[in-house]
N, C-alpha and C positions, 0 to 999 in steps of 0.2 A: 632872365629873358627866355633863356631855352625851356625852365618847365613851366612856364607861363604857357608856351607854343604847343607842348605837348599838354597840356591841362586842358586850351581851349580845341584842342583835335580830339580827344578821349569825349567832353562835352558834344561836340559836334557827330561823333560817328553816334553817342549815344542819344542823340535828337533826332537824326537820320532812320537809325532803328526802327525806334519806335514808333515813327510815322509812316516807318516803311509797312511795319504791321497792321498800323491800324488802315491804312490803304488798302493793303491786300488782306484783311479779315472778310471773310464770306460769309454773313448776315441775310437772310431773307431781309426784303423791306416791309413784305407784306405775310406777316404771321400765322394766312390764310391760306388751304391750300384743299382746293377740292369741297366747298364748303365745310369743313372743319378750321374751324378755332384750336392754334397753337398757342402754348404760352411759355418763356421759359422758365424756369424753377430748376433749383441747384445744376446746372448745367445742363439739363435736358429740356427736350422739348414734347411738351405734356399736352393729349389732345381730347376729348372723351367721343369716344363712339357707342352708336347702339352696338347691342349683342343681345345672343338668346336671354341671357342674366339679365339683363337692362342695361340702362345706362353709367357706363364704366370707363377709369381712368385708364391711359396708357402712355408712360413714361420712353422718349426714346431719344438717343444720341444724336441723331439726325434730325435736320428740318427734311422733310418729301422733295422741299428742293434743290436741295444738296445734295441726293441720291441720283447716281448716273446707272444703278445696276437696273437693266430690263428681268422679271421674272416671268417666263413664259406659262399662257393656261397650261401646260401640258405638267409642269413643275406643279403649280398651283392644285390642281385636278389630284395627281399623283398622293400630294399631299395629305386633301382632304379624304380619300377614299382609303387608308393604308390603314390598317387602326394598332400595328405596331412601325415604330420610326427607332431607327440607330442615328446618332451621332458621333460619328467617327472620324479622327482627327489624328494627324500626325502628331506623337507629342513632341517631336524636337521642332516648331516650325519658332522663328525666330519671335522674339512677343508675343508669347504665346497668351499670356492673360489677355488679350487682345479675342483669342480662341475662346480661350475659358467664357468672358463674357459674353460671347456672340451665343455660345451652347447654351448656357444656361437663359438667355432671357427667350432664344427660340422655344426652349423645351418650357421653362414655365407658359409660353403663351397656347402651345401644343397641349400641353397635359388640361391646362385650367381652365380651358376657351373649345378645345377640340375634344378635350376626353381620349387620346393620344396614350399609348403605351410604349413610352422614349425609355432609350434606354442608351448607353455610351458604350464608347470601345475606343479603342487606340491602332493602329496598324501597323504597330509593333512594339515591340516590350518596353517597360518605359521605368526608371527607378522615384519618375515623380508622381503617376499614377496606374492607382490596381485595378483600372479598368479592363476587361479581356482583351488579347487580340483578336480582330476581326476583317477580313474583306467584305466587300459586298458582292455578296451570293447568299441566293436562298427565295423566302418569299419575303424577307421584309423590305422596307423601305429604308435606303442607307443615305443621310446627308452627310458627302464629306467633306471635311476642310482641309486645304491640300496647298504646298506654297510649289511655285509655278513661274516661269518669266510672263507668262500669259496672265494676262486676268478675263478669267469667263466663268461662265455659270451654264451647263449645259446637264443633260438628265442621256442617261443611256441604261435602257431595262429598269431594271430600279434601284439605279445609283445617279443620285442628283450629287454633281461636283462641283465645289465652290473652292477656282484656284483665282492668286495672285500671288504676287511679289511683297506684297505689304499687309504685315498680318491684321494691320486695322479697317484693309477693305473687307473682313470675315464677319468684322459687326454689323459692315452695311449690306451686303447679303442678306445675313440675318434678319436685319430689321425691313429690307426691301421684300422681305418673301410675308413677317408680319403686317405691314403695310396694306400687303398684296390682299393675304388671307382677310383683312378687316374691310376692307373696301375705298380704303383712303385713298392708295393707287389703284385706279382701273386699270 
């Protein structure tokens, strides 16, 4: 009788779960957003926008409505006028492949879209990457990813900083500033 009791409690929490999940899963209803057509594919959400190239795919982790990071013209602006850009990142920040990713899908949309001369750094020594140390100082443009109890996105001189507590808001930045740059987000 008694693992009867605990059979049917073990079923029951694991009913509960899973309805708890699918309750609270955060799904756009509407796969449109800004006249763009979203679609998902392998986990991402795929949308095609014009550019100088023509019409081109772009793969991204986020639906636009999911996205709560604001990117100010002044970031924006910064961006497009710089024609060399550092990526600069703590490497001990906790999940960091969280980091990694967000770098690399900004810099392929900078180098392949903008003609951008990106280039990485670390801001301090690191035995998992031989990227240089580097601050931001000088003339180029520094985006950094930085963990923080704050989460905010603010630019001072030309260091745009990208802090939070959770190293998977560093892709939504990311993807919030290519958004930005394409015209998806006004």
């Amino acid at each position: 009788m008694q693992k009867t009791l605990v059979s049917v409690f073990f079923v029951v929490i694991l009913i509960a779960s899973t309805a708890g999940f699918v309750v609270t899963f955060r799904q756009p209803d509407n796969t449109s957003y800004n006249d763009y057509e979203f679609e998902q594919r392998d986990g991402q959400w795929v949308t095609e926008v014009e550019t100088s190239f023509g019409t081109e795919e772009f793969a991204f982790y986020s639906h636009p409505l999911n996205l709560d990071v604001v990117v100010s013209d002044d970031i924006l602006q910064s961006i497009r006028t710089s024609p060399n850009i550092v990526l600069l990142f703590d490497p001990n920040i906790t999940d960091i492949h969280f980091v990694d990713a967000a770098r690399f899908q900004l810099k392929q949309y900078l180098v392949t879209q903008l003609g951008k001369n990106v280039e990485h750094a670390v801001t301090m020594n690191s035995t998992l990457y031989t990227f240089p140390v580097q601050q931001c100082s000088g003339e180029k443009l520094y985006i950094i990813y930085s963990s923080s109890d704050n989460r905010t996105l603010t630019m001072n001189n030309n260091c745009i900083t990208m802090t939070s507590y959770s190293s998977s808001d560093m892709l939504q930045y990311s993807e919030a500033i290519i958004y930005r740059l394409l015209g998806v987000i006004a």
